[in-house]
N, C-alpha and C positions, 0 to 999 in steps of 0.2 A: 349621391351614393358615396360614400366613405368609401378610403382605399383598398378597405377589408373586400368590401361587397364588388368594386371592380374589379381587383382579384381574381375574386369569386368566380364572377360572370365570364373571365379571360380560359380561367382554366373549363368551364363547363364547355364555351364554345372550340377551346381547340380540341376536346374532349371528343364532343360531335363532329367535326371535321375531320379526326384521325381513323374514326369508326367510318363514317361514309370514303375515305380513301382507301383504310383496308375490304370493306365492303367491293369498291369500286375494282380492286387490284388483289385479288387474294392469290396469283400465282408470285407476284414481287415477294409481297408482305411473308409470304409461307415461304420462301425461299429463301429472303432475308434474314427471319428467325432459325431456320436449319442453317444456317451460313454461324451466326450467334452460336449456336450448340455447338456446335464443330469448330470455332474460334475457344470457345471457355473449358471443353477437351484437350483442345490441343496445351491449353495453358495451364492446365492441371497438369498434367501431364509432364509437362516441363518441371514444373516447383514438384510432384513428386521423385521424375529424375534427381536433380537437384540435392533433394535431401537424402537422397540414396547414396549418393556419391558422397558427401556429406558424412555420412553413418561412414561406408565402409571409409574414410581416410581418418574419423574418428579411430576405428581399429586399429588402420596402419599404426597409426598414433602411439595407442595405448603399447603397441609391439615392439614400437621402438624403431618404426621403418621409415622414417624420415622423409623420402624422396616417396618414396607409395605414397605417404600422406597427403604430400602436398599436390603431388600429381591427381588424386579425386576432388583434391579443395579447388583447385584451379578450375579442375573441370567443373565442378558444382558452381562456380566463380562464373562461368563463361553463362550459363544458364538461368543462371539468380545473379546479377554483379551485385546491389547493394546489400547483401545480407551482411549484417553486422557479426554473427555469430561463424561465420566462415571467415571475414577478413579477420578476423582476430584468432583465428585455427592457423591461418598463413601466417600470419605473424608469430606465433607459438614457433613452430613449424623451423622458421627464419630463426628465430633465437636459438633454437636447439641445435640449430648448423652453422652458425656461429656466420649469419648473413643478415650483418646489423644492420646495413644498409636499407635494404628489404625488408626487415622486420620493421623499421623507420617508417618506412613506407604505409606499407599495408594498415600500421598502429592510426595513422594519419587519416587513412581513408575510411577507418570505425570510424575515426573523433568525427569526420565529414558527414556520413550516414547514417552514423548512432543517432537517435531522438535525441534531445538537450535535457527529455528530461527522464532518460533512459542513465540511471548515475551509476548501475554495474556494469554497463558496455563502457561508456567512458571512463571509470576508473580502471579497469580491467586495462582499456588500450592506454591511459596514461601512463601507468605501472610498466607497462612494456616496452611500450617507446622510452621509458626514464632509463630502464634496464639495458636497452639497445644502444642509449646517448652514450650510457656509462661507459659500455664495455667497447663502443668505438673510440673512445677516448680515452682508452687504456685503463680503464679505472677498475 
């Protein structure tokens, strides 16, 4: 048999052995999968918190309220950590309060999370951390 057809025959028989153990166990298995639903609930749940807080320190933003802002980016931060479009909101955030250090920072942890080949989040966080180097460096 070619390794196609052993495959093959691997997946039919765990196929049949998974159906005769949920067979065998249908209080695990039914318990198990409501256990599932209620795990990918709760994590929806989270990533739409997340973007809610997101939005509203957007607004703060647009208002001009600096510390509101960063205070829902954080919290959306605690919720989501790797979102690329939130650690570059903190870093915004950071430049505008004139906490270059911070902005350093946060620009760092896009460049880290960002895709490689995501080239508007890393030019984005380049751009900010160049602006952050400058202006700690009195420039």
């Amino acid at each position: 048999a070619t390794v196609e057809e052993k495959a093959e025959e691997e997946r039919a028989k765990t196929k049949v052995e998974n159906e005769a153990f949920e067979k065998a166990h249908p209080d695990f298995c039914g318990n198990f999968l409501e256990d599932q639903k209620k795990r990918q609930a709760q994590v929806l749940k989270k990533e739409e918190t997340a973007l809610t807080n997101k939005l509203k320190g957007n607004k703060a933003f647009q208002r001009k309220k600096f510390d509101e802002a960063l205070k829902f980016y954080l919290e959306s931060l605690t919720l989501k950590a790797y979102e690329p479009t939130t650690l570059l909101n903190v870093a915004q955030v950071y430049l505008k309060k004139h906490d270059y250090a911070d902005a350093i920072e946060f620009c760092t942890r896009t460049l880290t999370v960002a895709s490689k080949t995501n080239h508007d989040f890393r030019a984005k966080a380049l751009s900010r951390r160049a602006t952050a180097l400058e202006k700690l460096s009195g420039g």
